[in-house]
C-alpha atoms as one frame of an Amber mdcrd trajectory, in Angstrom:
protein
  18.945   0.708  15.280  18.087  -2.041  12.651  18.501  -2.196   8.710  19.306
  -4.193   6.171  19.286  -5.098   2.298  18.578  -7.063  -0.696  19.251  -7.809
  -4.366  16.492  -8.691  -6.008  18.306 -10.614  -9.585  17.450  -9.792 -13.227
  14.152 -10.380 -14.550  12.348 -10.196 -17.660   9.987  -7.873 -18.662   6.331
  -8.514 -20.402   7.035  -7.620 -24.254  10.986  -6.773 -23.595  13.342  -6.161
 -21.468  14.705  -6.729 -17.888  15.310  -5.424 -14.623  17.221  -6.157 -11.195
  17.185  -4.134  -8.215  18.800  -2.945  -4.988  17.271  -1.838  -2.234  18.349
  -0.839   1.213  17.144   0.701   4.301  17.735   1.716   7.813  15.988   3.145
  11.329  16.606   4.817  14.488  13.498   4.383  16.754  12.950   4.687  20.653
  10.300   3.620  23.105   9.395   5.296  26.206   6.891   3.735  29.099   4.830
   6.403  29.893   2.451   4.672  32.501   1.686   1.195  33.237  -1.192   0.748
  30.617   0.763   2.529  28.038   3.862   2.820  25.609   4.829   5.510  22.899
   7.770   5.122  20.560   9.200   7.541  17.596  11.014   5.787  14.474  12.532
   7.722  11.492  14.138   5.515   8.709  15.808   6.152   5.231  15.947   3.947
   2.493  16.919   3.741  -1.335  15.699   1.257  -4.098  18.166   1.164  -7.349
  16.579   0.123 -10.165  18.790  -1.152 -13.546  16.386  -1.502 -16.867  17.919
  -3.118 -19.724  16.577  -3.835 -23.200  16.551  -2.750 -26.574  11.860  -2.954
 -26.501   9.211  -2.545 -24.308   9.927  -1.640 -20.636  13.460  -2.200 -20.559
  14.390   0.259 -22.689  11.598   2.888 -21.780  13.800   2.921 -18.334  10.698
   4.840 -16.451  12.608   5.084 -13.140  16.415   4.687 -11.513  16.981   5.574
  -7.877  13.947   5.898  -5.510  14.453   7.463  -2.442  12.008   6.576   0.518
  11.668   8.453   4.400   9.496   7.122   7.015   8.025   8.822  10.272   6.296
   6.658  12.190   4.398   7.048  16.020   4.097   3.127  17.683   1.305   3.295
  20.275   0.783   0.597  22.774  -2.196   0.283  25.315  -2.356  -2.530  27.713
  -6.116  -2.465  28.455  -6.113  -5.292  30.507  -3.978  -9.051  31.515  -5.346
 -10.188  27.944  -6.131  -7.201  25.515  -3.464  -5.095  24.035  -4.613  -2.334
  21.355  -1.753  -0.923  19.196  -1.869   2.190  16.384   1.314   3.405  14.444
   0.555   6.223  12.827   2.984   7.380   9.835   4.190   9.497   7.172   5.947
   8.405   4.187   7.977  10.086   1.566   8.957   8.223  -1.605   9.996   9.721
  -4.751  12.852   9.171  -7.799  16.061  11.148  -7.091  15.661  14.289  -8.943
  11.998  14.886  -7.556  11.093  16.405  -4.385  10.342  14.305  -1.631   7.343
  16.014  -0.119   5.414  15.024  -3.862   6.055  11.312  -2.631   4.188  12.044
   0.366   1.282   9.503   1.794   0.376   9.183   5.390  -1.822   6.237   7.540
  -1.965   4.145   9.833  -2.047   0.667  11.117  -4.320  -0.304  14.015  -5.123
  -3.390  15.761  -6.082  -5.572  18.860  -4.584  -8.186  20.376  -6.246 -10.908
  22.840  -3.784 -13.533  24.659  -5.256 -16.501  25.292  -2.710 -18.067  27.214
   1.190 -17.671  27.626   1.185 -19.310  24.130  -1.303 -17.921  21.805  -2.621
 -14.544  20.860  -4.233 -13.400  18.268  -6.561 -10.589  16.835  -7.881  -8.305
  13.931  -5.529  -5.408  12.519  -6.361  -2.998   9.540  -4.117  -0.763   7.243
  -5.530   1.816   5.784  -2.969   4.351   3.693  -3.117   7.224   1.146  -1.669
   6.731  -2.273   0.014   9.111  -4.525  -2.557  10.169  -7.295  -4.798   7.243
  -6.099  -7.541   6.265  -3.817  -6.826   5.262  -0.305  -5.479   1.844   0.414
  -7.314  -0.462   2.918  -6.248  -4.326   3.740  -6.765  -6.395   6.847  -4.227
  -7.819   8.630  -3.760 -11.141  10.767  -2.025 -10.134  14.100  -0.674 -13.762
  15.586   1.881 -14.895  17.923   1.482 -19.294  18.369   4.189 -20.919  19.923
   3.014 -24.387  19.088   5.317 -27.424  20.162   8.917 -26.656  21.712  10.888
 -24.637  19.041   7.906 -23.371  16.602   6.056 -20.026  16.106   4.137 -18.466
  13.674   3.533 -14.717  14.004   2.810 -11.587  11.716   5.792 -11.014   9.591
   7.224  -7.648   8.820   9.251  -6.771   5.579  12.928  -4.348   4.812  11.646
  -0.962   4.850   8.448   0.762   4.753   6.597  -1.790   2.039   2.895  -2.057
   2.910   0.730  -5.183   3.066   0.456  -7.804   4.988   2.818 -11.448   6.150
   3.247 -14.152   7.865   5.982 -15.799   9.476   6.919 -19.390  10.447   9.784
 -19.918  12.584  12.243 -22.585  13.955  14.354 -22.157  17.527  17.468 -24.558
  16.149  19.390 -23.615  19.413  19.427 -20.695  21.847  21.224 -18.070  19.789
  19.684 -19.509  16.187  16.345 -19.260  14.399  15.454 -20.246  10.971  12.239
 -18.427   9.527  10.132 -18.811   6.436   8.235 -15.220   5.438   5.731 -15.002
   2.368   3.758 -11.220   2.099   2.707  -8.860   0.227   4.750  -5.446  -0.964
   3.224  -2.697  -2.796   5.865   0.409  -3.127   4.296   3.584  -4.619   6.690
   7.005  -5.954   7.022  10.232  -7.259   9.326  10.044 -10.429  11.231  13.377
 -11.758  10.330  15.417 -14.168  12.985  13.967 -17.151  11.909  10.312 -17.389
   8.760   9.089 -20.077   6.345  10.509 -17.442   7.616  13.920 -16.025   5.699
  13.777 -12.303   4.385  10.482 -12.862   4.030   7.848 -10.675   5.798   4.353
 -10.386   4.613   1.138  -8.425   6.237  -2.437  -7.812   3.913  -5.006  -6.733
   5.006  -8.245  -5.713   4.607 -11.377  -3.373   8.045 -12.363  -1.990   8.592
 -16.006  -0.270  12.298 -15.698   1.896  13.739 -18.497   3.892  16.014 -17.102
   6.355  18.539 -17.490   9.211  19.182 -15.354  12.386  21.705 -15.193  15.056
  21.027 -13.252  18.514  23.994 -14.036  20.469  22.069 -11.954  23.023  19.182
  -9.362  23.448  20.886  -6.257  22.161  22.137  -7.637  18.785  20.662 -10.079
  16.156  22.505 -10.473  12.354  19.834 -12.756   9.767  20.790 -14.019   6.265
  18.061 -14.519   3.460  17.510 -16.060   0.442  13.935 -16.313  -1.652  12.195
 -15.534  -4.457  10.100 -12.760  -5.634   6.494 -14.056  -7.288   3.606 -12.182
  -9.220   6.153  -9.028 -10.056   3.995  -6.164 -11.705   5.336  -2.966 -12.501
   2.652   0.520 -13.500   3.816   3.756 -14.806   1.438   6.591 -14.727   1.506
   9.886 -15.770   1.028  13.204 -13.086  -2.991  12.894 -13.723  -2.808   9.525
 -12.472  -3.757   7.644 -16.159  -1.651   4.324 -16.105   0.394   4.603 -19.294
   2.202   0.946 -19.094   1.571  -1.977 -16.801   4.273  -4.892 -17.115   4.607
  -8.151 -14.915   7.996  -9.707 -14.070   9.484 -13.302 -14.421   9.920 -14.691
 -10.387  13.227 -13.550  -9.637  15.554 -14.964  -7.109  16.506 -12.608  -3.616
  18.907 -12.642  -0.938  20.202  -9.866   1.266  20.760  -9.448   5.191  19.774
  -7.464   8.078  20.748  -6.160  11.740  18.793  -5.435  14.715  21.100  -3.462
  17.321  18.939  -2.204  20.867  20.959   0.230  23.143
C-alpha cells in the first residue's frame, strides 16, 4: 500500500491569471512468484488533482477545469532470463477525466517495457521505452534510462518514479545519511492528459499539464515494511492546453515555476 501528496503553490498564468493545485493519490498492488525465472504483480490506484483558477483575464478566469479524477490498472511483469538480464513489461490502463465526466472517456492504455543487464553487484543498466495512447491524440512514445549505480559508500542514482500515474521519464540521485535515512534529489518529466465535463468552455474537451518538476527529498524506513518521505521542490516549464472534443487546441498557457512540497508512504504487508 503506498500514496502520497502534494501542493503545488500559486502560479501565474501567460496573459492573466493564476493557479495552484492539489493532487493526491494512492495504490494497493501485490506480487506473486510464479516460477523461478518469473514474477507477476496486479496494482489498482486512485487519485484526484484539484485545480483553483483565479483571475479576472485570460486563463484564470476561463477556469477550463476543477477536480480531475484519475484510476490506474496496471500488470508488472518480471522475467529473470538469466544471472545478468532481467526483462520487465507493465502493461496498463488509465482513466482520467474532470468530475462530472465519465471516466471510461478518460481512458488510454500502454505499456512500459524494458531490459536490464547487471554488470556487477553495483551497476545495472539498460534501454526501456513508453509507448501510451492519448485522449484525442496520437500515441505517445519516449525512451527511458533504466539505472541502478551504487557508486562510493552511501550514493545511488537510479530511474526515478513520480506520485501517481504521470508519464515520462526521471532520474534519481540519492544519499544513505544513516541506516533508516535517505535524502534524494528527483528531476522528470510529467505529462497528465483528461476528459473534462460537458459544462466548462470546452464541453468534452480535453485538458493537459505539462511540466518538469526538480524535488529534494527525505525518507525514513525504520524497517522493510514501512518508509514515510518529506519533499520540497519546484515545478519548471509549466504549460497548460485546452482542447475542444475534436481535438483542436483552443488555448495553450505556460506557468511561472512554482514551489512544491507534499509527502508519501510506502507500507508492504
Amino acid at each position: 500500500l503506498q500514496g502520497g501528496g502534494l501542493h503545488q503553490f500559486e502560479a501565474d498564468l501567460d496573459l492573466g491569471g493564476s493557479m495552484s493545485v492539489d493532487r493526491f493519490y494512492t495504490s494497493l498492488g501485490a506480487g506473486r512468484q510464479l516460477s523461478e525465472r518469473l514474477r507477476m504483480g496486479f496494482e489498482f490506484g486512485y487519485g484526484e488533482d484539484r485545480y483553483d483558477f483565479s483571475g479576472t483575464s485570460g486563463f484564470g478566469a476561463l477556469a477550463p477545469w476543477q477536480r480531475i479524477r484519475e484510476v490506474r490498472v496496471s500488470l508488472p511483469i518480471r522475467y529473470f532470463a538469466s544471472r545478468e538480464w532481467t526483462l520487465f513489461a507493465i502493461p496498463s490502463l488509465r482513466y482520467q477525466a474532470e468530475r462530472g465526466a465519465s471516466l471510461s472517456d478518460g481512458e488510454t492504455g500502454g505499456m512500459l517495457a524494458g531490459a536490464i543487464y547487471r554488470f556487477s553487484d553495483t551497476f545495472s543498466i539498460g534501454p526501456g521505452l513508453g509507448v501510451f495512447s492519448e485522449i484525442e491524440d496520437d500515441t505517445s512514445v519516449f525512451p527511458i534510462l533504466l539505472i541502478d549505480w551504487n557508486f562510493g559508500e552511501r550514493w545511488n542514482l537510479s530511474t526515478g518514479r513520480g506520485l501517481a500515474a504521470s508519464q515520462g521519464p526521471g532520474l534519481t540521485l540519492s544519499y544513505q545519511l544513516a541506516p533508516s535515512w535517505q535524502l534524494a534529489f528527483t528531476g522528470r518529466y510529467e505529462e497528465v492528459n483528461f476528459r473534462l465535463d460537458d459544462r466548462g468552455p470546452a464541453p468534452g474537451g480535453v485538458g493537459t499539464d505539462e511540466s518538469i518538476p526538480l524535488v529534494l527529498g527525505a525518507s525514513w524506513e525504520p524497517n522493510e515494511s514501512f518508509g514515510l518521505a518529506v519533499f520540497a521542490g519546484v515545478e519548471l516549464g509549466g504549460e497548460l492546453e485546452l482542447k475542444d472534443v475534436a481535438g483542436q487546441v483552443l488555448s495553450s498557457r505556460e506557468y511561472d515555476s512554482a514551489p512544491i512540497f507534499g509527502a508519501t508512504f510506502e507500507f508492504k504487508f
